[in-house]
C-alpha positions as CSV (number, residue, x, y, z in Angstrom):
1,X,-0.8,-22.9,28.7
2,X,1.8,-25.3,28.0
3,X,5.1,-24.4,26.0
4,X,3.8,-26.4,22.5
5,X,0.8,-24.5,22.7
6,X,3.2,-21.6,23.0
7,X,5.0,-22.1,20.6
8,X,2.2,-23.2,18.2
9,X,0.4,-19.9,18.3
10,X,3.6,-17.8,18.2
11,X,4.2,-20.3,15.0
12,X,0.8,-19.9,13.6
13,X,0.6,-16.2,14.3
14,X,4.4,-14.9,12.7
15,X,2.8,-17.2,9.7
16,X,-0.5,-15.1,9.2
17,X,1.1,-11.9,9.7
18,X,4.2,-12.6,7.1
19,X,0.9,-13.6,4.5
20,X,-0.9,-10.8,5.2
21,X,2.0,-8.4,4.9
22,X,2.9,-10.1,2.0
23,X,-0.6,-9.3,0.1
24,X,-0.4,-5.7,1.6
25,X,3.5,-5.6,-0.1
26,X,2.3,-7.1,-3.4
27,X,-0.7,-5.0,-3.9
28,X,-0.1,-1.8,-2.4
29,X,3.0,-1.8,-4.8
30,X,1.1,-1.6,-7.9
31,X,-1.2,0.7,-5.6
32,X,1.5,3.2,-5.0
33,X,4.1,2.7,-8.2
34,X,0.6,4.2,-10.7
35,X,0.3,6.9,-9.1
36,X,4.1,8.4,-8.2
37,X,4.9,7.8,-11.8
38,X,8.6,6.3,-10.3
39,X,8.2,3.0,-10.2
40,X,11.1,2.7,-7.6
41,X,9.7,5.8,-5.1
42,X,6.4,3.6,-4.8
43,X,8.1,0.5,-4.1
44,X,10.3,2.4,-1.6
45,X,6.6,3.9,0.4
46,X,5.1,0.5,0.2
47,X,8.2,-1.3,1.9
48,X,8.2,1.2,4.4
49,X,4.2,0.8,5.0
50,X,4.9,-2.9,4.8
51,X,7.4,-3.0,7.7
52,X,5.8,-0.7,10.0
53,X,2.4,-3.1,9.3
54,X,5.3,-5.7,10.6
55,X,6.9,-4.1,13.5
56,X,3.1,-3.2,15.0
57,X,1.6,-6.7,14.3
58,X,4.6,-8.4,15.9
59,X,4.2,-6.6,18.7
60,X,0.6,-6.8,19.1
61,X,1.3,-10.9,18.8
62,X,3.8,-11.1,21.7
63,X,1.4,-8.8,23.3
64,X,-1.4,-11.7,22.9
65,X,0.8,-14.4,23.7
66,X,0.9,-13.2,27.4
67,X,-3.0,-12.7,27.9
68,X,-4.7,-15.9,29.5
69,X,-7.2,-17.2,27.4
70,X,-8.8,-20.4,27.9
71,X,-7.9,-23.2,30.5
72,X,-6.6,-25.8,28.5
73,X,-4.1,-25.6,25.7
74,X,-6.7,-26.0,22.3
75,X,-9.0,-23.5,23.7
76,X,-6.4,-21.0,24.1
77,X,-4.7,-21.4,21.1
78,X,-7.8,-21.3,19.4
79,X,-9.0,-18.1,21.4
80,X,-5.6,-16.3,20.8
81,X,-6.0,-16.9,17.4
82,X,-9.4,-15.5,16.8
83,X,-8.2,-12.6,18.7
84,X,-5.1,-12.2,16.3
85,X,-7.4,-12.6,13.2
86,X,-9.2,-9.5,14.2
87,X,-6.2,-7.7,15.5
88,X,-4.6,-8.6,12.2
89,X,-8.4,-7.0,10.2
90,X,-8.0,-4.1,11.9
91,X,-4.3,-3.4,11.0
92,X,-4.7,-4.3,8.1
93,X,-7.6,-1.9,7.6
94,X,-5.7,0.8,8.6
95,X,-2.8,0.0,6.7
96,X,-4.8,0.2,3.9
97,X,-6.2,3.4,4.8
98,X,-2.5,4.8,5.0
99,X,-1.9,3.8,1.3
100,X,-5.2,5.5,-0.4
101,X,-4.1,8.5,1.9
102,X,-0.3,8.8,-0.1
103,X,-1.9,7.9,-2.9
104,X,-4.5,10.8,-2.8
105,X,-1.6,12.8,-1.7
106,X,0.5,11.6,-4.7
107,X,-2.3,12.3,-7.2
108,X,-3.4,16.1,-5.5
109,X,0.7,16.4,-5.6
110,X,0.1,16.0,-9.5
111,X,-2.7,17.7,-10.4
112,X,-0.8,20.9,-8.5
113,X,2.3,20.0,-10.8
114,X,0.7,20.0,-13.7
115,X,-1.3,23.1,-13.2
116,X,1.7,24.9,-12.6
117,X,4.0,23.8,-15.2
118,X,0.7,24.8,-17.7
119,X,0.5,28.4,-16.0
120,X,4.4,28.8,-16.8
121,X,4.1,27.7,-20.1
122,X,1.4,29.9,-20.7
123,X,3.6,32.5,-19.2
124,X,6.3,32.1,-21.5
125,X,4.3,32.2,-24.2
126,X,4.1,28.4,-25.9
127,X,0.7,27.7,-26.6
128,X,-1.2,24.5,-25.0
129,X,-3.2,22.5,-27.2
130,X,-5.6,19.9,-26.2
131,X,-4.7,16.2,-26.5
132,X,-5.5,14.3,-29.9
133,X,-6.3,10.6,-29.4
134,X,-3.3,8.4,-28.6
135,X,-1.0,11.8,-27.2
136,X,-0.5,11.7,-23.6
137,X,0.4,14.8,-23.0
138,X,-1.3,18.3,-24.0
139,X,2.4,19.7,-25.6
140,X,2.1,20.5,-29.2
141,X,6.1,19.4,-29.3
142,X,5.1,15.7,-28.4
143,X,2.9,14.3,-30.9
144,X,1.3,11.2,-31.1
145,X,3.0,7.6,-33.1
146,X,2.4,7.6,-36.6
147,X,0.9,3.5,-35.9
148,X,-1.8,5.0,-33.8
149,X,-3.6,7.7,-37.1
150,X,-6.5,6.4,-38.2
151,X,-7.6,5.7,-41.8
């Protein structure tokens, strides 16, 4: 392979990688931020997903790059890039598959929280109410906005 094909697929791979980490950035943020609660602790676990998703890809792509395909220099590039398309699937697959699994952690991690913070207020005696429409929480201290009553 000669050095523009080279060069063309390292070119054209670092290009689909930095998309597809991009939609994996942009999406698994929202992902994340809904269920920590911090907006800026999901943000935080999404970049670091985001840049391992980098570092591995990367290194699966100069990993390609060295593996003959083809014997002239369309064929090859055209090879290597199938091959990084489904590389690129199956990280991304997993990469997904990390974020649902903080997220389920995230949301068990909540459920527990709030459990526990209703058993010590039972313990100490204040008295949980069930939510009315429009009140987030089930605290008889926080009550709903007057705008949200009905007639």
């Amino acid at each position: 392979m000669s050095t523009e094909a080279y060069v063309s697929f390292l070119a054209i791979g670092v290009v689909l990688v930095l998309i597809d980490g991009q939609v994996i950035y942009r999406s698994g943020r929202g992902y994340l931020e809904s269920s920590y609660g911090d907006a800026a602790a999901g943000a935080s676990m999404t970049r670091l997903v985001t840049v391992l998703f980098h570092l591995v890809t990367l290194g699966l792509l100069a990993l390609l790059s060295t593996i003959p395909l083809g014997e002239s220099d369309l064929p090859g590039v055209v090879g290597r890039v199938g091959v990084l398309l489904l590389v690129l699937a199956i990280v991304h697959a997993i990469t997904l598959a990390v974020l649902g699994r903080i997220r389920g952690e995230q949301v068990g991690e909540a459920v527990v929280n709030r459990r526990i913070s209703r058993r010590e207020a039972e313990e100490r005696g204040v008295v949980m109410t069930s939510p009315v429409p429009a009140q987030d929480t089930s605290y008889p201290d926080v009550s709903p906005p007057l705008q949200h009553r009905a007639p």
